[in-house]
ROSE-4610 file (N, C-alpha, C; in Angstrom, 1 decimal, always signed):
// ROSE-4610
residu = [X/X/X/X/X/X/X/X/X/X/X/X/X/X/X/X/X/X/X/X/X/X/X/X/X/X/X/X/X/X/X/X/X/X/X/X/X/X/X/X/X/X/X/X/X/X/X/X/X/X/X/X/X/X/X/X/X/X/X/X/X/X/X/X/X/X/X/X/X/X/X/X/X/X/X/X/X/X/X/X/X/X/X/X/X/X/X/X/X/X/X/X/X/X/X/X/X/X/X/X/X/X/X/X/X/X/X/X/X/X/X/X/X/X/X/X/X/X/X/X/X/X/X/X/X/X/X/X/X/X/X/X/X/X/X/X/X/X/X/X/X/X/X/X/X/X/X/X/X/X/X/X/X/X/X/X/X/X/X/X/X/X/X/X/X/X/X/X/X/X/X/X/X/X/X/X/X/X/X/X/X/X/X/X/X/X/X/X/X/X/X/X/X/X/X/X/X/X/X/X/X/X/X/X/X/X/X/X/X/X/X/X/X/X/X/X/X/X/X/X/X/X/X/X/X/X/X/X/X/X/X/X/X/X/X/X/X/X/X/X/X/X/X/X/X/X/X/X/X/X/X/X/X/X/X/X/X/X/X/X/X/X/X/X/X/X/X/X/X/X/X/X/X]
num = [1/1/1/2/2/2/3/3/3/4/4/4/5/5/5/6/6/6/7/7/7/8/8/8/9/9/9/10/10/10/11/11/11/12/12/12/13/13/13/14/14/14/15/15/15/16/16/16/17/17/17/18/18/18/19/19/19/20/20/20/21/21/21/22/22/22/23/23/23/24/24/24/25/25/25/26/26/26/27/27/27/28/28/28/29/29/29/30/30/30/31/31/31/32/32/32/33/33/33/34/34/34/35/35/35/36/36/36/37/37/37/38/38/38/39/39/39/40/40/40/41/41/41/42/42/42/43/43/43/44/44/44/45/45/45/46/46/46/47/47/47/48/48/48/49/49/49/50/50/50/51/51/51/52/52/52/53/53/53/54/54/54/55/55/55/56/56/56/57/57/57/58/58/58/59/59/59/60/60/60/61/61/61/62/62/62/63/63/63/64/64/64/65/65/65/66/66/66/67/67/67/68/68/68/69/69/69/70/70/70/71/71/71/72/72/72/73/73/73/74/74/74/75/75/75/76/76/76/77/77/77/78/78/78/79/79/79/80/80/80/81/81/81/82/82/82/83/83/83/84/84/84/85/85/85/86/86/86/87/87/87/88/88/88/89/89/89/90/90/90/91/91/91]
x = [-7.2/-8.0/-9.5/-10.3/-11.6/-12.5/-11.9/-12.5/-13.1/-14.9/-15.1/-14.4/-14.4/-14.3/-15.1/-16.4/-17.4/-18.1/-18.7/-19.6/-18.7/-18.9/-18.5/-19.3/-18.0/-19.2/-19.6/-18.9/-19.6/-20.8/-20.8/-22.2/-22.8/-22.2/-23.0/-22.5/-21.7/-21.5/-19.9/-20.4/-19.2/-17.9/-17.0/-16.0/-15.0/-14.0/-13.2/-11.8/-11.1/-9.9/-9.7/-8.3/-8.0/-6.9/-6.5/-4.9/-5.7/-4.4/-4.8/-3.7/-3.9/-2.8/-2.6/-1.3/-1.1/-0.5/-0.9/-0.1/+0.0/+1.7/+1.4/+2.2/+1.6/+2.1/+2.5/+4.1/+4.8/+5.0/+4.6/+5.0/+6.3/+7.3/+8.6/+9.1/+8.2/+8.6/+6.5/+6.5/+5.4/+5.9/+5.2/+5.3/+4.4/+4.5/+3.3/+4.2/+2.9/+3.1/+2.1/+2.3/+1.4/+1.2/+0.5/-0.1/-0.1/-0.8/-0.6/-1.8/-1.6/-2.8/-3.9/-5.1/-5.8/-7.2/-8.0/-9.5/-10.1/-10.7/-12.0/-13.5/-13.7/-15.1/-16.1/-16.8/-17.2/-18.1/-18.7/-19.7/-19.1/-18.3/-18.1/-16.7/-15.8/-14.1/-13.8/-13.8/-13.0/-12.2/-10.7/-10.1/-9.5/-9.1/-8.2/-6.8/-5.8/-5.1/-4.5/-3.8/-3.6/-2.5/-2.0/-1.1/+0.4/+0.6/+2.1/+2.2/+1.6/+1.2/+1.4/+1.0/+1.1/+2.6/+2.9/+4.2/+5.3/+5.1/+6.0/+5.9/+4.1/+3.9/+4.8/+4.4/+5.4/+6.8/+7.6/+9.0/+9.0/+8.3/+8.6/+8.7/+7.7/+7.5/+9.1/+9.1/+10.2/+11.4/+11.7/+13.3/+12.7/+11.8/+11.8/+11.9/+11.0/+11.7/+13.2/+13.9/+15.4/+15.9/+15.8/+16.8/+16.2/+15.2/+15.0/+14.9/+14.2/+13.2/+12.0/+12.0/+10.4/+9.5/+10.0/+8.4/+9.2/+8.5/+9.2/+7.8/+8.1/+7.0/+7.9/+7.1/+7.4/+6.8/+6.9/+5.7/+6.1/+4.7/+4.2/+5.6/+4.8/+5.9/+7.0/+7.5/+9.0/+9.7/+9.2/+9.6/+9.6/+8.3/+8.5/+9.2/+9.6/+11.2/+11.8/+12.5/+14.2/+13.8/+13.2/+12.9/+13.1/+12.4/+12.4/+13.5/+14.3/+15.8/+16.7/+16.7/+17.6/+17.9/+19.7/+20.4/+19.3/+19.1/+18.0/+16.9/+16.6/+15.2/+14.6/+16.0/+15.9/+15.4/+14.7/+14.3/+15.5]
y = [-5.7/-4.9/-5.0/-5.1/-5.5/-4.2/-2.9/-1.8/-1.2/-0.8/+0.1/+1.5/+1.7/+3.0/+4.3/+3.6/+4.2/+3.8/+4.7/+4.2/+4.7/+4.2/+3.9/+5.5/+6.6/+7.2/+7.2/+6.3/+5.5/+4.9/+3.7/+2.8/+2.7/+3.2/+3.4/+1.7/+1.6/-0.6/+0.4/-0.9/-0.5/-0.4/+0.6/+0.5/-0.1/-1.0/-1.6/-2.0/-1.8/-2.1/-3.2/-3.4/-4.5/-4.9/-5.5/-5.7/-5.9/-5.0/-5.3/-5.6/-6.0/-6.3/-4.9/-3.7/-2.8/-2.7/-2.6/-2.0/-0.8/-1.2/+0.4/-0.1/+0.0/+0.0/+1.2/+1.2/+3.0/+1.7/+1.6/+1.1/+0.1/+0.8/+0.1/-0.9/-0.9/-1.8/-1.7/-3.3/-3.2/-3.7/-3.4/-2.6/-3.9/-4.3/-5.6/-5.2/-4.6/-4.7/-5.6/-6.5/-7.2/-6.8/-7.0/-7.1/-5.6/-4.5/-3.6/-2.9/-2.4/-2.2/-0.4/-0.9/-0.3/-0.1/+0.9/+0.9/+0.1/-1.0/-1.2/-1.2/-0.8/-1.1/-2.5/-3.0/-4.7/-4.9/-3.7/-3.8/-3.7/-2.7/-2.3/-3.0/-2.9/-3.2/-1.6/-1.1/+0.4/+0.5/+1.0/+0.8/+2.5/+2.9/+4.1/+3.3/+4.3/+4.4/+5.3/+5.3/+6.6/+7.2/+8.3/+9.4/+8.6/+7.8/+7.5/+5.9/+5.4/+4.4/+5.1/+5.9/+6.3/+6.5/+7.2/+7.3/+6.7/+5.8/+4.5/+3.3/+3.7/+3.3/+3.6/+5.0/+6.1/+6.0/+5.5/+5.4/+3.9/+3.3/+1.7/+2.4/+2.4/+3.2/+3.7/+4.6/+5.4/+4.6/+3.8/+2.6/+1.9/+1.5/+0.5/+1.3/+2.3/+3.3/+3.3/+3.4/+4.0/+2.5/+1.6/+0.0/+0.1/+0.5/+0.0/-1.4/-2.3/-3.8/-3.7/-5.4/-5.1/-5.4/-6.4/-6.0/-6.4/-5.7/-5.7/-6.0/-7.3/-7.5/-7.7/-7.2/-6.7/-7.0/-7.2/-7.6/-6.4/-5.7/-4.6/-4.4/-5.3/-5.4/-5.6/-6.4/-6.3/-4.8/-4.6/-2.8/-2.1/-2.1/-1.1/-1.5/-2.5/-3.1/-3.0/-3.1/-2.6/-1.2/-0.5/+0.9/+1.5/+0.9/+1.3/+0.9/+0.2/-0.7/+0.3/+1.2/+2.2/+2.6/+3.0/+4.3/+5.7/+6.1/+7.2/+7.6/+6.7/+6.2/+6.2/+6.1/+6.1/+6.8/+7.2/+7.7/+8.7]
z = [+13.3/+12.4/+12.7/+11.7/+11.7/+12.7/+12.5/+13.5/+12.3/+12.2/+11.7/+11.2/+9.8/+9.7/+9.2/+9.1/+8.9/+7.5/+6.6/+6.0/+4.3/+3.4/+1.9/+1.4/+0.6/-0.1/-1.0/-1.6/-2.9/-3.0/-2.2/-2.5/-1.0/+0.2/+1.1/+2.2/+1.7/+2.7/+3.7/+4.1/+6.0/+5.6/+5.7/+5.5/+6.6/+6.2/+7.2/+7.3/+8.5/+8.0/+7.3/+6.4/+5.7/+4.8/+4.2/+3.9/+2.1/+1.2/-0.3/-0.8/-2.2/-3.2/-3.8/-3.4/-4.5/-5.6/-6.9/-8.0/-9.1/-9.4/-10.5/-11.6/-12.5/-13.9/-14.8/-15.0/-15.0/-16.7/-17.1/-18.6/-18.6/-18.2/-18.2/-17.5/-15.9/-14.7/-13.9/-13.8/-13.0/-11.3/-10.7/-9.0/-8.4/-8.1/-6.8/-5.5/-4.9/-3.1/-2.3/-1.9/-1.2/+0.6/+0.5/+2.3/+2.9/+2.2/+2.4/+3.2/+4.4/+5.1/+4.3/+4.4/+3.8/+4.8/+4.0/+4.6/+3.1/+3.5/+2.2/+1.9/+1.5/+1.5/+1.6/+2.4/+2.2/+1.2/+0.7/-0.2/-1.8/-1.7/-3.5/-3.8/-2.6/-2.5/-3.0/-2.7/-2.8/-1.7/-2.2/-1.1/-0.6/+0.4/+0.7/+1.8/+0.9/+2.1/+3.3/+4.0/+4.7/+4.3/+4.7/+4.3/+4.2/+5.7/+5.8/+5.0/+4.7/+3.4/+2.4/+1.9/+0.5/+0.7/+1.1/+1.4/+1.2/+1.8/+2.1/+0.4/-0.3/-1.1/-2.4/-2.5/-3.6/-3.6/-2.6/-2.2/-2.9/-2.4/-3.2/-4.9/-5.4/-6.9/-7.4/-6.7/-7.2/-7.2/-5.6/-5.9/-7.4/-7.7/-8.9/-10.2/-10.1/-11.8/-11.5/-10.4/-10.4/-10.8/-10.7/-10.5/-11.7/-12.7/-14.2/-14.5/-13.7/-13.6/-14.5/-15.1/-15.5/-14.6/-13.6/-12.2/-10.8/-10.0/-8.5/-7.6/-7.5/-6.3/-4.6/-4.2/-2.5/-1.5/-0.2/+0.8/+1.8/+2.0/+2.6/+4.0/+4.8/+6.1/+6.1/+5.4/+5.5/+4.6/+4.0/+3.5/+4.6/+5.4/+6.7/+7.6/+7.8/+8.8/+8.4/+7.3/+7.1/+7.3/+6.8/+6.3/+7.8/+9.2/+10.5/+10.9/+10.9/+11.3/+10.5/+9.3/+8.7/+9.7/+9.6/+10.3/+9.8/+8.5/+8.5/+8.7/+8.9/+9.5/+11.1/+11.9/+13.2/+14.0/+15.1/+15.8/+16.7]
């Protein structure tokens, strides 16, 4: 990581890659994804992620409203290995 991604348009500090703690609180089940790669800001912590992240993010979300838990904590990378190791998933 650690490659510029340019500049914050919020407060103007270097944005950079970096790994965050994601969550979502749907009322009924809370969501913890850890180690999830991100752009952050070093000045404010504002974070973005990219397209196939959110992705991969909102799919976590949705298995956990479906299983009806009250919290599902997850680690980033091992979701995207099994997820890549799927028969559906396969190339």
């Amino acid at each position: 990581m650690n490659h510029d991604s340019g500049q914050c348009p919020i407060c103007g500090g270097s944005k950079t890659d970096g790994v965050i703690t994601f969550t979502a609180d749907l009322q009924e089940t809370l969501v913890v994804v850890r180690g999830v790669p991100a752009t952050v800001c070093a000045l404010c912590g504002n974070e973005w992620l990219n397209d196939e992240t959110a992705a991969v993010l909102e799919q976590i979300v949705e298995d956990a409203r479906k299983k009806s838990c009250l919290v599902e904590v997850a680690q980033f990378s091992a979701l995207v290995q099994s997820t890549a190791a799927s028969p559906l998933h396969a190339a």
